[in-house]
N, C-alpha and C positions, 0 to 999 in steps of 0.2 A: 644443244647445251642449255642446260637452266639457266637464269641468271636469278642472282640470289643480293637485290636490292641497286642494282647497279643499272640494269636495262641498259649496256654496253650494245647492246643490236640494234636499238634505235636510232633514227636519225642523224639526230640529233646531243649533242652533249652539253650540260649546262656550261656557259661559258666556252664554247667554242670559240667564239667569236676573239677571242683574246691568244689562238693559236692557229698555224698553219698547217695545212693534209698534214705538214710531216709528222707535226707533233701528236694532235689529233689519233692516228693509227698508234704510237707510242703510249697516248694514255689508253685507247682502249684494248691494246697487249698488257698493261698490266691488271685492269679492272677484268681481265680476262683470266687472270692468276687468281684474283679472290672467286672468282665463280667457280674454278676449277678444285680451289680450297672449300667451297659450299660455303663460306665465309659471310656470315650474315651481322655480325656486329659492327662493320663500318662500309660507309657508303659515301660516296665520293659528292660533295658539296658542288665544286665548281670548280673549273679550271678559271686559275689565278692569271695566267699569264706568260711570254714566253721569252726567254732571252736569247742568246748567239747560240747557246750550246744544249739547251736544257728546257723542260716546260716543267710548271709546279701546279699542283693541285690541292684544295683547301678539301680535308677529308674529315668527315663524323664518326665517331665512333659513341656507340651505345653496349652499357655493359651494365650489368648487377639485377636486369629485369628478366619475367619468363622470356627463354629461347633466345636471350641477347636480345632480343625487339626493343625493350625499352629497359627506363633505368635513368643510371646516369650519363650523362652526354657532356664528352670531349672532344677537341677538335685539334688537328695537325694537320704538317703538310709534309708533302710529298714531292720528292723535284728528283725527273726523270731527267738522263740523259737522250740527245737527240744520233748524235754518231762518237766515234769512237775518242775524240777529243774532249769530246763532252764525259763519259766513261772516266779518263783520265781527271779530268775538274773533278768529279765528285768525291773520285780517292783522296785526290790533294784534301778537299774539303770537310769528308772525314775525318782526314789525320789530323788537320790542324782542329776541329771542333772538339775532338778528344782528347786533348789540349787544354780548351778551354771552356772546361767543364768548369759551373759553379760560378762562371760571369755575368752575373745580370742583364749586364750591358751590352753581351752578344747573344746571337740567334741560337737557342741549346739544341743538341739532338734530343732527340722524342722517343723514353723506350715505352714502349707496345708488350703489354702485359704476356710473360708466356715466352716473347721472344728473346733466344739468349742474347744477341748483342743490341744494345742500345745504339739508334739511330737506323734502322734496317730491318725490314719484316725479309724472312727467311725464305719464304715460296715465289717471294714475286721474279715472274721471271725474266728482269731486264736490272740492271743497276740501278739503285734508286736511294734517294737518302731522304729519313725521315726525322723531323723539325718541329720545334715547336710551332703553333701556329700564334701568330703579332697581329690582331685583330685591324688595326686601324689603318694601315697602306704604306706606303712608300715615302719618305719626304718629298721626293720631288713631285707627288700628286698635292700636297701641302704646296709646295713652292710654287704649282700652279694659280691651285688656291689665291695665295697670297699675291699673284702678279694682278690678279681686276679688284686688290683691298685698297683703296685709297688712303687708308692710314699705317704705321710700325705697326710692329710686334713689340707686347710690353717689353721694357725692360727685362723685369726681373721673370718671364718667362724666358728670355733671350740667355740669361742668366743660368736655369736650369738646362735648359737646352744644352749648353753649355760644358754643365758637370755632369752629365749625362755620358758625351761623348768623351770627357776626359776619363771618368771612370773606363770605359771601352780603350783607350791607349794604355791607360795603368794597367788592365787584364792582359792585353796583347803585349806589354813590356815584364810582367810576371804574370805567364799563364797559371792559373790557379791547379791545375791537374800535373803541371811539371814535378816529375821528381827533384827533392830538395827546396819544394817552393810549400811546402805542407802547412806552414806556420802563413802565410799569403792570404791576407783578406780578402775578400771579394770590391774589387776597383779601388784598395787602400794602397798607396806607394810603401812600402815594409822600412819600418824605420829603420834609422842605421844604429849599427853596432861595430863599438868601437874604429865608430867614423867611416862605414862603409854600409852601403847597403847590398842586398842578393842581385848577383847578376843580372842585366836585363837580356830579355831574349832578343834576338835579330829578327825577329817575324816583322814581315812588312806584307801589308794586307793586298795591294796592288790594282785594288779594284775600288778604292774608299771614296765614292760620288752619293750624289743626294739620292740614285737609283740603289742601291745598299746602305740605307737606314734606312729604318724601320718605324712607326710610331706606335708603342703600345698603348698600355692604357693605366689609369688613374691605379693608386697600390701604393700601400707603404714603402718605408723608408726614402722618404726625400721627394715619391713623386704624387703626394695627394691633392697639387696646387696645379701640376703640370703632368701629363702624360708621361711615360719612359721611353726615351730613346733607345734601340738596339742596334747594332752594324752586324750586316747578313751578308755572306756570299763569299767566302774564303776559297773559292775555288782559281781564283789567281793569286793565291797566297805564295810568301816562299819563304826563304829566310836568309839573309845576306850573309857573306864570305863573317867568318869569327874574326878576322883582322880588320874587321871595317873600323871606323871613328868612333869617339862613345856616343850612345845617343843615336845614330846615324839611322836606324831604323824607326824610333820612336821619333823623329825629326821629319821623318818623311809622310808617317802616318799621320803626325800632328797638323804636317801644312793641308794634308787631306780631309780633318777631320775640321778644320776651319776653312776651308772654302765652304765646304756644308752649310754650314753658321754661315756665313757671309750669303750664301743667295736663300736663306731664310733672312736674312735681315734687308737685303734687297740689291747688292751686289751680282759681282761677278768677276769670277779669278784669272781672265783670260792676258790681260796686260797691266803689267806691273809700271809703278809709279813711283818715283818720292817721296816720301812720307815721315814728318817730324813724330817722334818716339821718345820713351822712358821704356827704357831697358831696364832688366831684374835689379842691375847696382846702382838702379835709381839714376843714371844717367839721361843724360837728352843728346838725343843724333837723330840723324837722318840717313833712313834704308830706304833702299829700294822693293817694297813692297808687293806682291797680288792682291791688298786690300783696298787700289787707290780710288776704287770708286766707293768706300766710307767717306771721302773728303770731296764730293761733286761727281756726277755722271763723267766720264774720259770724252771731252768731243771726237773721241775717234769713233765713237758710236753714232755717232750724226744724229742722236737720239731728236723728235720732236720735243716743244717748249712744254707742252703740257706732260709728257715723260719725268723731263729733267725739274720740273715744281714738285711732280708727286715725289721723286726721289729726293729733294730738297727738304719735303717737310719732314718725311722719315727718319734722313739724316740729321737734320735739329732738332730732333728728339732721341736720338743713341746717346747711351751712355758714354762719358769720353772712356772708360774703363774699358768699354769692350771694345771699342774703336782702338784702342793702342794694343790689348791683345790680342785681336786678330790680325793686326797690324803687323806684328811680330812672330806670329805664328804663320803667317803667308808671306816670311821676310823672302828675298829671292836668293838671298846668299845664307844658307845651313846656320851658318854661324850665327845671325844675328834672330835666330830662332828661341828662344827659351825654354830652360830646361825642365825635365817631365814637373818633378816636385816641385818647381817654383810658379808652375802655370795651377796646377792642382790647387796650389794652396790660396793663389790670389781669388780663383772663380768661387773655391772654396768659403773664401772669407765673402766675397761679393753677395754670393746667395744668402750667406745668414745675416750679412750686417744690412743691406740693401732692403728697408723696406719700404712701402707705400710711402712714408712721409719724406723718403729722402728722392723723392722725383716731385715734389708739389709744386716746383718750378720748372716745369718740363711742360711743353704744349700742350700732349696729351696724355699728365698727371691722372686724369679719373681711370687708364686703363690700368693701371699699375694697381688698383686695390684686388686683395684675395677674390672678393666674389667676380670681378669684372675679368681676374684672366681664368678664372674658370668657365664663363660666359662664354670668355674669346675661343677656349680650346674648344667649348662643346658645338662653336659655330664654323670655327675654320681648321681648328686641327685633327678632331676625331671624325672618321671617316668610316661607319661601319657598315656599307655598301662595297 
């Protein structure tokens, strides 16, 4: 059999090493499909990586030059199933991505020129779903990162970060491709009319950890200072009973989408704590919390002393602003959670009002100016290896 750019008979595959036999035979049955299509415009980059159910593949695609050879050059990804449960994830995943088409803030399907349905090249011969490709890694390759940085993360990139991931709950509480959701901005809460706003949907993502964001890259609208966050992998998606609580979906995403934020700022969601608060009505009480390590390491980590300093000076330098709303968005009891539009709008106002000069009383005030967190992201958060 030819091989037409792939060299699937070789050895070796780039990026093996990031998958097991099983997967391995999986990607080279489908790189077996483009050969058998004489398929010379895309050629398989590297294997990404592999999860419980699934291997993904970072792919090239070259088009507009003689014979496909060259031109211009696109890149996508590719994520195979491994057995028949996996099969099953990618439909879930599918459906719900066709859904939520037109979100920024989540991972789009990738249509492939030619091919009728978007998200899926038609000859390969295994199940497979195709994605945009998110250049820059995984958060929690970042949160690694971040664990040998002796200093925070600026504020006000902590800030974007932020409204990043809330845009991504406002998509998944009004998918933008819903019928009757037509008039839905992309990550905007729909304002109310006559005191009511469009239903929210019950999608709960069920999988929303720092291994499902994604870190793009620098691009208008809102992320010229700070990288784009995206949330990837709806394949444990689902959608809660229609009689559930209001909110009850977007409550749950939300506590998920701030634990994230929380072990990027240097936490960890594992045991909840006490925690004095200002609530939406402007009240002050005390919840019980999964943010309690914003307020001191938990000695139930028996953490060493030079641990618990570094975690010390990060924390004396967080904003109290984002320390009471993740505070609150990791409450332990639903209730004491805040609701979509009211978080929106606070992170909302934080990122435009919040600038450089309103931290010059902060430890470490010089990381907070534009040029120094673009500095910081081109040093610890963009990742294009």
């Amino acid at each position: 059999m030819a091989s037409f750019g792939f060299q699937h008979a070789g050895p070796n595959l780039p990026g093996q090493n990031n998958a097991s036999l099983e997967a391995l035979k999986v990607v080279r049955s489908l790189l077996e499909s483009f050969d058998r299509k004489n398929e010379i415009k895309f050629r398989m980059e590297r294997i990404v990586g592999q999860g419980a159910r699934g291997v993904t593949m970072k792919m090239k695609m070259t088009s507009g030059g003689p014979n496909g050879l060259s031109g211009e050059v696109k890149y996508f990804a590719i994520k195979a199933s491994l057995d028949d449960q996996g099969n099953q994830n990618l439909r879930q995943e599918m459906r719900f991505l066709r859904r939520l088409r037109g979100a920024s803030h989540i991972q789009q399907l990738y249509g492939v020129r030619g091919e009728p349905m978007v998200g899926s090249i038609s000859y390969l011969n295994r199940p497979a779903l195709v994605t945009e490709w998110i250049p820059n890694g995984l958060v929690a390759a970042l949160i690694n990162r971040l664990a040998d940085f002796d200093g925070p993360v600026p504020n006000r990139m902590i800030w974007r970060f932020f409204l990043c991931l809330c845009r991504a709950l406002v998509s998944m509480a009004w998918p933008p491709a819903d019928p009757g959701n037509t008039r839905v901005q992309d990550g905007i809460v729909p304002e109310l009319v006559r005191g009511q706003r469009l239903p929210q949907s019950l999608i709960v993502h069920g999988d929303l950890n720092m291994q499902n964001v994604m870190i793009g890259d620098f691009q208008g609208g809102g992320h010229e200072l700070v990288p784009i966050l995206k949330v990837i992998d709806f394949g444990a998606s689902s959608e809660m009973p229609a009689d559930s609580p209001n909110e009850a979906a977007v409550k749950n995403n939300m506590f998920n989408i701030a634990g994230v934020l929380l072990n990027i700022v240097g936490g960890n969601s594992r045991i909840a704590g006490n925690m004095k608060v200002t609530d939406e009505r402007g009240m002050e009480k005390t919840i019980r919390s999964h943010a309690r390590d914003l307020d001191g390491l938990n000695p139930a980590y028996k953490a060493p002393p030079v641990l618990i300093a570094r975690h010390k000076r990060k924390m004396d330098n967080l904003d109290p602003d984002i320390r009471n709303l993740l505070a609150l968005c990791l409450a332990a009891n639903v209730n004491d959670r805040p609701s979509l539009p009211y978080l929106v709008q606070e992170v909302e106002r934080n990122v435009q009002e919040k600038t450089a000069d309103k931290y010059t009383s902060y430890p470490f005030r010089e990381n907070e100016s534009d040029d120094n967190i673009r500095s910081f992201a081109q040093r610890h958060v963009l990742n294009p290896s």
